[in-house]
N, C-alpha and C positions, 0 to 999 in steps of 0.2 A: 290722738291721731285722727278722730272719727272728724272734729272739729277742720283741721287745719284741711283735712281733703276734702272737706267741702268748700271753704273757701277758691281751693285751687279748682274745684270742679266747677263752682259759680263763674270764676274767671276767664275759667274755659268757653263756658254756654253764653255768658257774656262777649265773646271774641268771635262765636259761630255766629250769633243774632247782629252786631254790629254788620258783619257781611252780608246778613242777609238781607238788613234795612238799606246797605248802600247797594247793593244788587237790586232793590227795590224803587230807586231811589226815593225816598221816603226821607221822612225829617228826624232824626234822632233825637230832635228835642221837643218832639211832637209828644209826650205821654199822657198816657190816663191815668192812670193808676199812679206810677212814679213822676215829679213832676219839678222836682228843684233840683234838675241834672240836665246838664247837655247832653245826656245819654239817657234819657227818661224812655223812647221809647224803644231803646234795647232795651233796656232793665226790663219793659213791661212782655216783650217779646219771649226774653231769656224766663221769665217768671211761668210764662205759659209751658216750658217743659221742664220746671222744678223735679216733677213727682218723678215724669218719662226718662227722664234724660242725667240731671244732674246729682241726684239722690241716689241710686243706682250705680253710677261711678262714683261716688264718693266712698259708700259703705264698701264696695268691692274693694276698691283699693285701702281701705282701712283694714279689713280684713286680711290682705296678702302683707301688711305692714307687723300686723298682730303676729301671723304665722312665721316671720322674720325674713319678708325679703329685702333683699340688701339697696334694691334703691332707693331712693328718697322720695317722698311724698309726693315732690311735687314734679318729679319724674316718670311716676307710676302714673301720677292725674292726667301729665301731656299723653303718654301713650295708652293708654286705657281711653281716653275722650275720643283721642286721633280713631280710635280702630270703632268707639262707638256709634263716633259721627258718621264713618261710613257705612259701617251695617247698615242704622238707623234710617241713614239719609238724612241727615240730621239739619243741614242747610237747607237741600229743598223742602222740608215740611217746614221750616219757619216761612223760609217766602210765600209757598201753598198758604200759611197762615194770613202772612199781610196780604197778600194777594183779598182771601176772604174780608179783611176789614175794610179793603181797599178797594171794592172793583173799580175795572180800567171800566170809563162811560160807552167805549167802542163794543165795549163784549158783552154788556147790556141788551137783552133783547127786547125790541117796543111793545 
């Protein structure tokens, strides 16, 4: 169980970074780290809240799985992500992120 909801959790933080690089407009295929994907630099985005973010729903929801709740994995991951992303604010701290790799040259001061 611990496995497969991380996957769905990956999937997840993967779908909130995707929006955040195009709210950025920034190049999804621009990575550093990840580099032979047309989504390299989500991948690399979504890697920056592994620990925060995706791991944390993962094991939670493995855990309500274990205790026997009756949804499915990957029911549990949408709505457990859904509720963390917004506590969290989980979108705007990736963009806050690109923003930092990114600065705009106008905000720059001489």
């Amino acid at each position: 169980a611990a496995n497969q909801a991380i996957n769905h959790a990956s999937t997840a933080v993967q779908a909130a970074a995707a929006i955040a690089v195009a709210c950025t407009a920034t190049l999804p295929q621009l990575g550093f780290i990840h580099e032979d994907s047309d989504q390299s630099f989500v991948l690399d985005i979504a890697d920056l809240f592994r620990e925060s973010t995706t791991l944390p729903i993962a094991f939670s929801v493995a855990k309500r799985i274990e205790r026997g709740a009756p949804e499915t994995i990957d029911r549990l991951v949408r709505h457990t992500a859904a509720a963390e992303f917004r506590k969290q604010q989980t979108i705007p701290a990736m963009i806050d992120k690109i923003k930092e790799l990114f600065p705009h040259p106008e905000s720059e001061q001489p």
